[in-house]
ZAMARGU-4260 file (C-alpha; in steps of 0.2 Angstrom, whole numbers, plus 5000, padded with zeros to 4 digits):
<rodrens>
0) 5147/5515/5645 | 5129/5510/5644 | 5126/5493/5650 | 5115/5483/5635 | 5107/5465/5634
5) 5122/5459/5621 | 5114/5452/5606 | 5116/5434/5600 | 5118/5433/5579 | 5105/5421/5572
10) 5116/5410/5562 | 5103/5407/5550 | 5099/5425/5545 | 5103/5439/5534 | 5118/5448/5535
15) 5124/5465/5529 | 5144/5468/5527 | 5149/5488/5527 | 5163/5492/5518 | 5176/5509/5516
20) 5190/5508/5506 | 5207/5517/5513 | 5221/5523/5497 | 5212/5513/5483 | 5215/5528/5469
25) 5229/5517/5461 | 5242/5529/5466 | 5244/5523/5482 | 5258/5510/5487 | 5245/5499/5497
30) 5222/5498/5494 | 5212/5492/5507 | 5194/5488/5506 | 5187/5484/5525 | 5174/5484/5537
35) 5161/5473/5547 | 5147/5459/5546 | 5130/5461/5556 | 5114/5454/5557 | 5100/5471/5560
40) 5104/5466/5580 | 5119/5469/5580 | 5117/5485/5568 | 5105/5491/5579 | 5115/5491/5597
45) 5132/5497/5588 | 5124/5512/5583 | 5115/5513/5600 | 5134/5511/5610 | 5145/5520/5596
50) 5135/5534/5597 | 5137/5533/5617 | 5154/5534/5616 | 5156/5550/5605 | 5144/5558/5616
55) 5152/5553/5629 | 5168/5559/5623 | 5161/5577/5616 | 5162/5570/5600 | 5149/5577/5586
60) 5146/5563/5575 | 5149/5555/5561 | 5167/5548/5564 | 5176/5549/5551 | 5196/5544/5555
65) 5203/5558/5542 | 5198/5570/5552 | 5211/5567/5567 | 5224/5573/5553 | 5233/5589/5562
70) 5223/5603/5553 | 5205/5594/5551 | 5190/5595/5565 | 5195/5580/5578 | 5217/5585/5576
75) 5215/5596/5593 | 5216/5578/5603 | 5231/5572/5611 | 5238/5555/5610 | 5227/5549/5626
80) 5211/5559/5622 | 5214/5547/5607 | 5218/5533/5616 | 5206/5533/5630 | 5191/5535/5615
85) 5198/5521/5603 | 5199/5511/5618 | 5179/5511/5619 | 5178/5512/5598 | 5185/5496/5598
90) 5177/5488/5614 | 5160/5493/5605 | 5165/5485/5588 | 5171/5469/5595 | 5156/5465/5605
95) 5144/5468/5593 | 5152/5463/5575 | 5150/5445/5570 | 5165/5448/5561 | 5179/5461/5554
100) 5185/5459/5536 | 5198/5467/5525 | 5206/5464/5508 | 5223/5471/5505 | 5231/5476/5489
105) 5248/5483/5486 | 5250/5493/5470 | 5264/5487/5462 | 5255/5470/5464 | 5238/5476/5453
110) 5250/5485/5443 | 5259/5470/5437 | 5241/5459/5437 | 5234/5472/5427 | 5245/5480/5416
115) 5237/5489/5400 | 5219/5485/5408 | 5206/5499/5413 | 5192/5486/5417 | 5196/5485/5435
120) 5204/5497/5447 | 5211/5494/5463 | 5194/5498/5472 | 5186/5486/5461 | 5200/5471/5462
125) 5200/5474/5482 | 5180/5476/5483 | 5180/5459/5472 | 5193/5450/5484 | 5183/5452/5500
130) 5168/5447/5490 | 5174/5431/5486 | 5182/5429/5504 | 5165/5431/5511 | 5164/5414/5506
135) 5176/5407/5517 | 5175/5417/5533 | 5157/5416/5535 | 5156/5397/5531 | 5170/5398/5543
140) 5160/5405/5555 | 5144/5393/5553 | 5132/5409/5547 | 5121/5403/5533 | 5111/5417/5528
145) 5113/5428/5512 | 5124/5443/5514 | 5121/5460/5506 | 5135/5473/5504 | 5134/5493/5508
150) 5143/5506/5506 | 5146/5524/5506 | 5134/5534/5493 | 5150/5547/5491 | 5162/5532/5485
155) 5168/5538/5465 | 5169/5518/5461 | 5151/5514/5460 | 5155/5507/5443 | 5169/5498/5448
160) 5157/5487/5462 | 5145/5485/5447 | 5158/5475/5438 | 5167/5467/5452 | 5150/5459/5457
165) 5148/5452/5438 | 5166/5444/5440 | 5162/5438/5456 | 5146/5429/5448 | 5157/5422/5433
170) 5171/5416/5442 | 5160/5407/5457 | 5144/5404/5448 | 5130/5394/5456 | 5145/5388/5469
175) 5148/5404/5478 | 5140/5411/5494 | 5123/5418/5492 | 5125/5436/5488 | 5113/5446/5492
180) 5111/5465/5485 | 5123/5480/5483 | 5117/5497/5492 | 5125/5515/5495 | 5120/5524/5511
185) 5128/5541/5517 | 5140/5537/5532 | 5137/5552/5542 | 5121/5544/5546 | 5127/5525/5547
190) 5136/5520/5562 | 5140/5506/5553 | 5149/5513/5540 | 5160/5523/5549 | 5162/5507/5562
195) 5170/5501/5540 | 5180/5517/5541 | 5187/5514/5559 | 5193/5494/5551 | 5198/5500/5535
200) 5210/5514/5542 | 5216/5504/5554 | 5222/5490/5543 | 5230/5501/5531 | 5238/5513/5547
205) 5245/5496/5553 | 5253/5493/5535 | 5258/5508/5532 | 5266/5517/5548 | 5261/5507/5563
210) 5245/5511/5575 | 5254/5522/5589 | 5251/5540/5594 | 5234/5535/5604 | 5227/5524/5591
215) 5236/5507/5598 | 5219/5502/5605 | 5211/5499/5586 | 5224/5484/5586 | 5212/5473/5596
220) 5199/5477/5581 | 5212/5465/5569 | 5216/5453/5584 | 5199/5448/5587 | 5185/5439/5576
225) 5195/5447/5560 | 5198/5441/5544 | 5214/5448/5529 | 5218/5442/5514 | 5231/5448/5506
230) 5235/5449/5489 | 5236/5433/5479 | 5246/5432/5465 | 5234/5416/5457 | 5220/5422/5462
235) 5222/5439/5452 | 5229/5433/5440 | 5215/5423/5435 | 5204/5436/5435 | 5215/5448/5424
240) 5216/5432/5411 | 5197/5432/5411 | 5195/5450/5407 | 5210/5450/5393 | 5201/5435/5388
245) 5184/5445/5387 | 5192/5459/5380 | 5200/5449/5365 | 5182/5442/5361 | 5175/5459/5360
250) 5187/5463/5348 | 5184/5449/5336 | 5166/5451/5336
</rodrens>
């Protein structure tokens, strides 16, 4: 692997957070909304050294983890082909991510929160949770800069973000972390975003069945500089109150 100069965040400046979602259609047992934290340093070398690695591999870019399903373009490699490269994957995301980041709803949770509201889907619930997380974890971190949020211009919940970011300003108001703007960008061309793909996959593979099978390496993603929330039954809660309670006011009115 190329040998960089390894950039130093500036605690003090802007920060974009890249976000994929993994089973957030409402049918499926468990939503994930994930991904990473850079400055424009650390955007600028992941690309540089994820791009490395896939060439280095014989790997066309973008990387997109559904296609290492059995039938898709990437199902031809073997368990240590995809070892070896997720070894490398996730040495690349850890040395240059100021931090990973995913919220994790199960369905049966929304379902119960939610039940006979449309307002909020999964997506939207989950994209609100790491919002509002962001809070915390970067705090936690000692970054003071504003954060911006992008995502993949092919995601069908654009709406959904919409209103999740109006929630987020309702129930945090002048309190919460300084949020920035909300962007789309196609991830075939953002190493970034599918660095969010990699997180998001990975969180929802270690719910669901486990990371084995030559992709055990994405393990030291979660173990290192990562932030999860799970579900929080007060927390969302809350948030379906606020909307039944908007909801009710709409009616009178």
């Amino acid at each position: 692997m190329k040998m960089t100069m390894r950039h130093v965040p500036n605690r003090n400046s802007n920060f974009t957070c890249y976000l994929d979602e993994s089973g957030t259609d409402n049918n499926c047992d468990v939503a994930v909304v994930g991904g990473l934290i850079l400055d424009t340093g650390q955007f600028y070398w992941m690309g540089e050294e994820l791009q490395s690695v896939l060439s280095r591999h014989r790997i066309t870019p973008p990387l997109h983890m559904c296609e290492f399903g059995k039938n898709n373009r990437l199902g031809h490699l073997n368990s240590e082909a995809r070892r070896t490269l997720f070894e490398d994957v996730a040495k690349v995301i850890n040395d240059n991510k100021a931090m990973s980041i995913a919220s994790t709803l199960r369905s049966e949770d929304y379902h119960r929160a939610f039940d006979g509201l449309t307002e909020l889907s999964m997506y939207g619930a989950s994209f609100l949770q790491v919002a509002m997380m962001n809070d915390a974890a970067i705090k936690k971190g000692g970054f003071k800069g504003s954060i911006n949020y992008l995502l993949d211009t092919g995601n069908p919940y654009r709406p959904d973000v919409a209103h999740a970011e109006k929630e987020m300003a309702t129930s945090k108001g002048g309190d919460r972390f300084n949020f920035g703007s909300i962007g789309f960008e196609s991830d075939d061309d953002n190493f970034a975003l599918q660095a969010a793909d990699v997180v998001s996959w990975s969180v929802r593979r270690r719910l669901s069945s486990g990371l084995k099978s030559g992709f055990e390496p994405l393990q030291e993603i979660l173990g290192s500089k990562h932030e999860e929330l799970a579900y929080k039954d007060e927390w969302m809660i809350g948030v379906a109150n606020t909307i039944r309670a908007k909801e009710a006011q709409q009616k009178a009115g």
